[in-house]
C-alpha positions in Angstrom: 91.9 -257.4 7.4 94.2 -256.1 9.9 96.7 -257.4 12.2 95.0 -256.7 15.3 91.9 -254.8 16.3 91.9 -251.5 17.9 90.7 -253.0 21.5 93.1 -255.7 22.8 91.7 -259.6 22.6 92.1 -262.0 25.2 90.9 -265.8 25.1 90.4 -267.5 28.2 90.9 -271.1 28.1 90.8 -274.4 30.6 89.4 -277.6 31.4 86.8 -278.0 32.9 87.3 -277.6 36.6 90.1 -275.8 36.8 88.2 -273.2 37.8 88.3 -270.6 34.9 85.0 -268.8 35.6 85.8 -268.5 39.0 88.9 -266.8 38.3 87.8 -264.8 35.5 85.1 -263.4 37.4 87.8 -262.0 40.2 89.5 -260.4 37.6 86.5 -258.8 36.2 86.0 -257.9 39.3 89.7 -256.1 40.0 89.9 -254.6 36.1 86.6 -252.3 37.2 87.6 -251.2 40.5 90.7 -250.0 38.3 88.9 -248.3 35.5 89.6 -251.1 33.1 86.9 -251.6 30.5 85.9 -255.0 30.1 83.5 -257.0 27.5 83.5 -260.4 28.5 81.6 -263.1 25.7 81.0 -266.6 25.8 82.1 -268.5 22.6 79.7 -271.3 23.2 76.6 -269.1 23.5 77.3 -267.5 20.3 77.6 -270.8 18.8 74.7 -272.0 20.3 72.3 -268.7 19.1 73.8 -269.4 15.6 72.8 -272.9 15.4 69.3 -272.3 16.8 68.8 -269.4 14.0 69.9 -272.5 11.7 67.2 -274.3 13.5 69.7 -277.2 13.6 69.3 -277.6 17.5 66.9 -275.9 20.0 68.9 -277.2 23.3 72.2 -276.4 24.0 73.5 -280.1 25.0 72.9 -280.5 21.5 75.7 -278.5 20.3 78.4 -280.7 21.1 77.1 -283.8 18.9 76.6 -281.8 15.9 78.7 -283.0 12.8 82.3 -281.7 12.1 81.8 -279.5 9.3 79.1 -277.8 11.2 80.9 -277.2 14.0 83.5 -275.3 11.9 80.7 -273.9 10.3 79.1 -272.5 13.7 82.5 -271.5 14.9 83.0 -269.2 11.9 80.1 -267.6 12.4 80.4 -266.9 16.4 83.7 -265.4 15.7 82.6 -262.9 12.9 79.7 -261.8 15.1 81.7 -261.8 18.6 83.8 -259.1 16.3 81.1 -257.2 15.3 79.5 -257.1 18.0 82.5 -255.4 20.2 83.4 -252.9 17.2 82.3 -250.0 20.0 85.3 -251.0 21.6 87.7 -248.8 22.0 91.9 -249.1 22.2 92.0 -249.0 25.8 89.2 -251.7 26.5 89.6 -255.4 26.0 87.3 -257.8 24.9 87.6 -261.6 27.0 86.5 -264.6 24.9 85.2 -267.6 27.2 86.1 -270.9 25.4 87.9 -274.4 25.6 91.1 -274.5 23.0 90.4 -278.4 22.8 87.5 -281.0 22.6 87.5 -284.7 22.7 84.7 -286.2 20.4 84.4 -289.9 19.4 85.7 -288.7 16.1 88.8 -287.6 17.4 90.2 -283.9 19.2 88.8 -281.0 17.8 90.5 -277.6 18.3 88.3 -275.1 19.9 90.8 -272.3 18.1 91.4 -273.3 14.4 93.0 -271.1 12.1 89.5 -269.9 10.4 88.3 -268.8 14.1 91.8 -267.4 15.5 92.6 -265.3 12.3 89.0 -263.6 12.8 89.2 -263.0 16.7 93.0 -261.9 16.3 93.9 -262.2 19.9 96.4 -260.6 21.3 96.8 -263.4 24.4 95.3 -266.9 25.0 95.4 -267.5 28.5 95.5 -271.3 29.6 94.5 -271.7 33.2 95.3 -274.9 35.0 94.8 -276.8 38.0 96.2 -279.9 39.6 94.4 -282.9 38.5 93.9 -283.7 42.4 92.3 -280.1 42.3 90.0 -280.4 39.3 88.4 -284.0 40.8 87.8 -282.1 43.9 85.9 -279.4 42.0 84.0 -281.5 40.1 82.9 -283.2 43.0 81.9 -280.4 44.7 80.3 -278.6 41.8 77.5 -281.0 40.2 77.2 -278.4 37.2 80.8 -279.1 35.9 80.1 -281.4 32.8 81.5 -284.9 33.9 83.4 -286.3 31.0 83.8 -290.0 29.9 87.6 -289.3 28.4 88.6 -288.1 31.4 87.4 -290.2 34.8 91.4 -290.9 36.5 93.8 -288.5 36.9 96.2 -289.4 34.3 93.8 -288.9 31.9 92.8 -285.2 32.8 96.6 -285.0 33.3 96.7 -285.8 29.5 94.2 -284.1 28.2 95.0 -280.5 29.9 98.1 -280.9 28.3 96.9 -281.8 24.9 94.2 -278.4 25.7 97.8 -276.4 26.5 99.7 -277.4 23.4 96.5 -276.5 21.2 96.8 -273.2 22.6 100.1 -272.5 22.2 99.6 -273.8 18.5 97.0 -271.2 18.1 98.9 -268.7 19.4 101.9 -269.0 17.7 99.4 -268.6 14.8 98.9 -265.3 15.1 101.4 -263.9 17.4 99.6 -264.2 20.7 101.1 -264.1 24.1 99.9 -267.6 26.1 100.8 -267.7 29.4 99.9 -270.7 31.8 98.2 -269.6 35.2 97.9 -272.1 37.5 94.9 -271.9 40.0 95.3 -273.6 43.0 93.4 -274.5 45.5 92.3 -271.6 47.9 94.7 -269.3 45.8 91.4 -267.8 43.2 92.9 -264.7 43.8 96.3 -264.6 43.2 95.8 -266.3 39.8 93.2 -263.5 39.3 95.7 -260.9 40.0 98.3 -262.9 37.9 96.0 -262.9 34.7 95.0 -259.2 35.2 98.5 -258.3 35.3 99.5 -260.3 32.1 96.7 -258.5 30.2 97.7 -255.1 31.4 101.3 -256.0 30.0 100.5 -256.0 26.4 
């Protein structure tokens, strides 16, 4: 197994709220009207299609309340086929994971990038975007379809946990070598932390 796959590998990480699809969906947007090629996967749904072929779920709220050792299970499993299935790829193309580096359960934090997932993927950068707290109640308000979550309902507390998310990213990144920088999306400014994850990935 090598160190790194031909195509460069970036994971996108963040909190829900912050606004991560938002702006990776600008910098999609930006990397094609350069010429950039782009495959952009969702972690999650390969987790979820390999525990339906398990026939351990058949909805994908389910996913989160499955045991531990699935989990880990499920993860191994999206990551070998997220690699397989971008093999086409070629060295000037990049392939974007979509995933959370942390999540709280009533067993405890799980990571979202252990070591069996991370030295699979091999990522070249982990990019954590953040928001204000203020900024990520606002969002949530406004957007019914962000997941509300029990651990994290006063500002403190999402204050906390993003920085529990950010040191489990720079764990995994030190891991394997990976670049993480922090991109902070505020309010109204999408597009410059677009332009400022964009250019990161064209640096490595």
């Amino acid at each position: 197994m090598g160190l790194r796959e031909k195509f460069k590998v970036v994971i996108i990480v963040g909190v829900p709220g912050v606004g991560k699809t938002t702006v990776t969906k600008l910098m999609l947007e930006k990397a094609r009207n350069e010429g950039i090629n782009i495959k952009i996967v969702n972690f999650g749904d390969y987790m979820f299609k390999a525990a339906k072929n398990m026939k351990l779920i058949s909805h994908r709220d389910e996913l989160r309340k499955l045991p531990l050792r699935t989990q880990c299970k499920l993860q191994l499993e999206a990551a070998k086929r997220i690699v397989e299935d971008s093999e086409k790829l070629d060295k000037d193309s990049f392939l974007i994971i979509d995933t959370h580096s942390l999540i709280h359960t009533v067993s405890g934090y799980w990571s979202g990038l252990p070591l069996h997932v991370i030295e699979i993927l091999k990522p070249d950068m982990i990019a954590v975007i953040e928001a204000s707290p203020e900024d990520i109640v606002k969002r949530r308000m406004r957007d019914r379809e962000i997941r509300m979550r029990w651990d994290e309902r006063t500002l403190d507390e999402i204050k906390f946990f993003m920085e529990l998310a950010r040191n489990s990213a720079l764990t995994a990144g030190m891991f394997v070598g990976a670049a993480v920088p922090i991109i902070i999306n505020k309010e109204g400014k999408q597009e410059e932390a677009a332009i400022e994850l964009l250019s990161k990935m064209k640096s490595l």
